[in-house]
N, C-alpha and C positions, 0 to 999 in steps of 0.2 A: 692511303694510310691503312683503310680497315682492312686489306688484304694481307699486308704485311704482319699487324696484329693476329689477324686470325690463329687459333692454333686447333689441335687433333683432340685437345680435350673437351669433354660432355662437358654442358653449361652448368648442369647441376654441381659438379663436383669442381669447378672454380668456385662455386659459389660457399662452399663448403670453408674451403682454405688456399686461397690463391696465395702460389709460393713464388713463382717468378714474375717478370715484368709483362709478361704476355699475359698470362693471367690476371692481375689486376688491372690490366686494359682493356681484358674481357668482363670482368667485373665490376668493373667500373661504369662500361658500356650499359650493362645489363642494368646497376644501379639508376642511371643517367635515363635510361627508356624506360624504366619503371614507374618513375617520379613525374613523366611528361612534361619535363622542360623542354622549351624553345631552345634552337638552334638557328642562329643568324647574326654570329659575330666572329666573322674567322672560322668557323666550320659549320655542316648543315647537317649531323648526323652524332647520335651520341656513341659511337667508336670513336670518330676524329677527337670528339669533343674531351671522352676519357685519357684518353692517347697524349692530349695536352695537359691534363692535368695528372698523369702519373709518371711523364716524362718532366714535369717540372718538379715534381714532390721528390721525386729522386736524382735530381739534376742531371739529366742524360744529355741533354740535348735535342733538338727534333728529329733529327735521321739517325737512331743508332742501330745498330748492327744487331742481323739475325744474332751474334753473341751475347749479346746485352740483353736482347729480349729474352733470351731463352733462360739466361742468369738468375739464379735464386736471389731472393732480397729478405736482409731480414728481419726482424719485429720493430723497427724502429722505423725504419721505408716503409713496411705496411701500415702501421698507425699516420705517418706522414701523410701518404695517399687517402687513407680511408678518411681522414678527417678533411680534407683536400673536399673530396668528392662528397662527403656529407654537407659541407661548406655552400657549395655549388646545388645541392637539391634545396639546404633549411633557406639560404637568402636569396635565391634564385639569380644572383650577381654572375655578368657572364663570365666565364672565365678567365678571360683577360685581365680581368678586375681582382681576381686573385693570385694568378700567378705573377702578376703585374707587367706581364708583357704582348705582343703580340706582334706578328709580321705583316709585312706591307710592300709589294713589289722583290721580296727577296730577302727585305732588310730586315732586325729587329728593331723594336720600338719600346720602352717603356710607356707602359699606359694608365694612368688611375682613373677614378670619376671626374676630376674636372675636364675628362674630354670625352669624345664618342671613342668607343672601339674601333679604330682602323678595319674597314674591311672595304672601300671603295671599288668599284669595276675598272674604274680608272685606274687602278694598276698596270692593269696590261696597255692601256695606251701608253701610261709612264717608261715600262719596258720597252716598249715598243719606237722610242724618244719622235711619238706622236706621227708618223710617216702615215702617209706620203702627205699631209700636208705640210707639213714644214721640211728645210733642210736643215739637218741637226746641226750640222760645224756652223753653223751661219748663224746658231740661238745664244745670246749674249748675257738676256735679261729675261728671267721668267718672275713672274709675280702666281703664288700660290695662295689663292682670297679662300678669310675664312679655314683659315691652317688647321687648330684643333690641334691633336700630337705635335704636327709640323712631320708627317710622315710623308705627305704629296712630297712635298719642300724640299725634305731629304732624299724621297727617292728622282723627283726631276733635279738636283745637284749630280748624282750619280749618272744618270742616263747623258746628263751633260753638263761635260766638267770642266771645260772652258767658261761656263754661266756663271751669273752669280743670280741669287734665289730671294725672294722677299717673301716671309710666313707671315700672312698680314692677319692677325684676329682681333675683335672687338673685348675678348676675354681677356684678361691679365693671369688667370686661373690657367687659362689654354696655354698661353703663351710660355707661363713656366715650365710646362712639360714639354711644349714645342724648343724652349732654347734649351734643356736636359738631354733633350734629342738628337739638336744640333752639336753639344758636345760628345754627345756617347760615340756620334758616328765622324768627329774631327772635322764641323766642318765648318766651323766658325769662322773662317777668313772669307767664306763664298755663301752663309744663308745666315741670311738674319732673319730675328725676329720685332714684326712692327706690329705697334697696339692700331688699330684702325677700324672703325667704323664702315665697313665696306671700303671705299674710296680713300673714305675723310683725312686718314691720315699721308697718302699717296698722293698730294701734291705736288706734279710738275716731272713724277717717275713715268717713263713708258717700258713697254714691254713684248718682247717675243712671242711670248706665251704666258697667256693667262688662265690658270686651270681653279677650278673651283669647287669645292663638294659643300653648300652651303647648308641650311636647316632651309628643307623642304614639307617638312609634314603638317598637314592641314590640322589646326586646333582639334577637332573633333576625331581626330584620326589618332591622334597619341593614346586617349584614355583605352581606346581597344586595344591598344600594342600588349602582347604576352611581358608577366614582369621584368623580365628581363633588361628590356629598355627604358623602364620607367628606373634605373638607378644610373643611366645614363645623362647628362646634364640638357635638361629641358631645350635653355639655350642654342644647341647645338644641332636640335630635331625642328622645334618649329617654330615656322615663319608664316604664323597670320591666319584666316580664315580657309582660305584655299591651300597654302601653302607657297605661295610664292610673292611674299611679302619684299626678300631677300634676292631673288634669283628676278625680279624685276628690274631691281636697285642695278642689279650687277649688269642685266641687258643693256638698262638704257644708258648705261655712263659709260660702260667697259671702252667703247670708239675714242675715249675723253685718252684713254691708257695703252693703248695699243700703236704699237710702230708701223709703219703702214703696209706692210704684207704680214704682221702681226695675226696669232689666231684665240681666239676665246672658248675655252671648254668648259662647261658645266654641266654638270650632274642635276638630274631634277626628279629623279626620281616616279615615285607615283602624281606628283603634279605635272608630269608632263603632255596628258590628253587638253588641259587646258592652255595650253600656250598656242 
């Protein structure tokens, strides 16, 4: 993205009076790295991070055209953006949290504070619909533990579309944005949303694939997080002293859920040296 932003003009003199879309992308950038916010929710750099919030303030799109960018915008787009990205420095809210969305394997997603920001690595396995170890035409039933958005959910529906999907979270909070999700992207006859306590509510379900991005972060490990993820839902980050309060739960039963050439993926994050 920041290469495309880039443009021929002195920093100083965006700074002055940014007229079009590339300049207050650079402006904004500049704004974004001046203030020393953290980046790690959907982008790792305050270009990308600009770029998102001044393509939403003036409803572009995420890929627009060298014409767009170069396009003059005017007092009302700039007051839009500029309060946008002052928004984004005074509450340190990641951005997703304002422009209330965010992408996830391709898709978009509606996202507020009752859930984490999509941003899992497990995307590209999703893309990828999990090879070589499973055979994709042959995956029927995937269970997605621990949904949040229900972004997994909807993006393994997509990778495979013969399945049907279960967004299982212990949230009721989560789950409304996860079933919001499920309608924005039509896919209500094939993913559902189940309230459940890890398992507790999957009674008697098996499954192909079970993918999981659970709360991993060790008690003592949140207060250090940059603010940014402290307006993230607690819930959602951590699971216990070490961090693997959750992702234990899920080791020792997931065999209870599973069809028997069935596979189990989870995320663990920085608790993974102790397992």
């Amino acid at each position: 993205m920041r290469d495309i932003i880039r443009s021929s003009h002195s920093l100083p003199d965006i700074m002055r009076s940014p007229e079009t879309v590339r300049e207050l992308i650079e402006w904004g950038a500049h704004e974004l790295d001046k203030a020393g916010l953290a980046f790690g929710h959907g982008t790792d750099n305050a270009y990308d991070e600009a770029a998102s919030l001044v393509l939403s303030a003036l409803q572009l799109g995420l890929t627009p055209d060298a014409g767009q960018l170069d396009a003059p915008v005017g007092i009302d787009g700039i007051n839009r953006t500029r309060q946008l990205v002052e928004l984004r420095i005074t509450t340190r809210k990641p951005a997703a949290y304002l422009t209330r969305e965010a992408w996830f394997a391709g898709l978009p997603f509606y996202v507020d504070e009752r859930t984490l920001v999509p941003r899992s690595p497990l995307a590209e396995l999703v893309e990828n619909r999990f090879s070589p170890w499973v055979v994709a035409d042959h995956i029927s039933r995937v269970l997605d533990l621990c949904t949040g958005s229900g972004c997994i959910a909807c993006a393994c529906a997509v990778a495979f579309p013969q399945a049907r999907v279960d967004a299982a979270d212990l949230s009721a909070d989560a789950l409304a944005v996860a079933d919001r999700n499920i309608r924005r992207h039509h896919m209500e006859q094939r993913v559902v949303a189940v309230e459940s306590d890890v398992f507790s509510g999957l009674k008697g379900r098996h499954y192909d694939i079970i993918v999981s991005n659970p709360p991993y972060v060790p008690c003592d490990v949140l207060s250090g997080l940059p603010a940014e993820y402290h307006h993230e839902p607690a819930i959602g980050l951590v699971a216990g002293r070490d961090g693997l309060d959750v992702v234990l739960q899920i080791l020792g039963n997931a065999r209870h859920y599973l069809d028997k050439a069935g596979i189990l993926v989870v995320e663990v994050g920085c608790s993974q040296p102790m397992l």
